[in-house]
C-alpha positions in Angstrom: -15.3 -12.5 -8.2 -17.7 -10.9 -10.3 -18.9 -10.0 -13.8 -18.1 -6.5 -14.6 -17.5 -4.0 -17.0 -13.9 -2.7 -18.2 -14.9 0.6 -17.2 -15.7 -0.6 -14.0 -12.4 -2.6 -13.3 -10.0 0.6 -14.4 -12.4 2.6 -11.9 -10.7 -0.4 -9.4 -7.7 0.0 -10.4 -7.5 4.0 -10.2 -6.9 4.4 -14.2 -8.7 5.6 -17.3 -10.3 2.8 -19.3 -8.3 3.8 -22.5 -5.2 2.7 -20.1 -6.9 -0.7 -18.6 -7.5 -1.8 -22.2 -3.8 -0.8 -23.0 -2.5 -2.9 -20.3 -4.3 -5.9 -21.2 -3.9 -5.7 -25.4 -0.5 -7.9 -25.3 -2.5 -10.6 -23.5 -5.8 -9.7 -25.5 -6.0 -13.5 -27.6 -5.4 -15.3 -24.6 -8.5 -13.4 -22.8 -10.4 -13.7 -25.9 -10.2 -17.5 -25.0 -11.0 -17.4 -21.7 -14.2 -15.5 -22.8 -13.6 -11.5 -22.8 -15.9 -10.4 -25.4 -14.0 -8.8 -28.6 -16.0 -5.5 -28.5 -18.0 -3.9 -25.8 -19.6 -6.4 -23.0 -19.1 -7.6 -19.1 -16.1 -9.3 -18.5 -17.0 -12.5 -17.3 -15.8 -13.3 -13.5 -12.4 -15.4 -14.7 -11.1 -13.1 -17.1 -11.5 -10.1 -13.7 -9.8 -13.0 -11.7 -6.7 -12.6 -14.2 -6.9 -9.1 -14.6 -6.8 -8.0 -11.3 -4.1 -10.7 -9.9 -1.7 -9.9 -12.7 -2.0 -6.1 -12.4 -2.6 -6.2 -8.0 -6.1 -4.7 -8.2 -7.9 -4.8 -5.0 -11.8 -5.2 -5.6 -14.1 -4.4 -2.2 -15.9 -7.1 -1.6 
């Protein structure tokens, strides 16, 4: 997995970003923690990793 941006990973997933970032705002202090930046910024390559196994987003490799 790889960095990438959230726009990027809705793009994956087929949705607007406004809808990516509402899916993952219940889980937002855990990700925080597992170093998703607060504000604008790459998503570091664990915090995809959760993302897409817990919503079944298929990345191309």
């Amino acid at each position: 997995m790889k960095a990438m941006t959230r726009k990027q990973l809705a793009a994956y997933a087929g949705v607007d970003p406004r809808t990516l970032r509402n899916w993952i705002k219940p889980h937002r202090q855990m990700l925080i923690k597992m170093g998703m930046p607060k504000g604008k910024g790459a998503l570091p390559p664990n915090v995809v990793e959760w993302i897409t196994r817990q919503y079944c987003i298929h990345i191309d490799k």
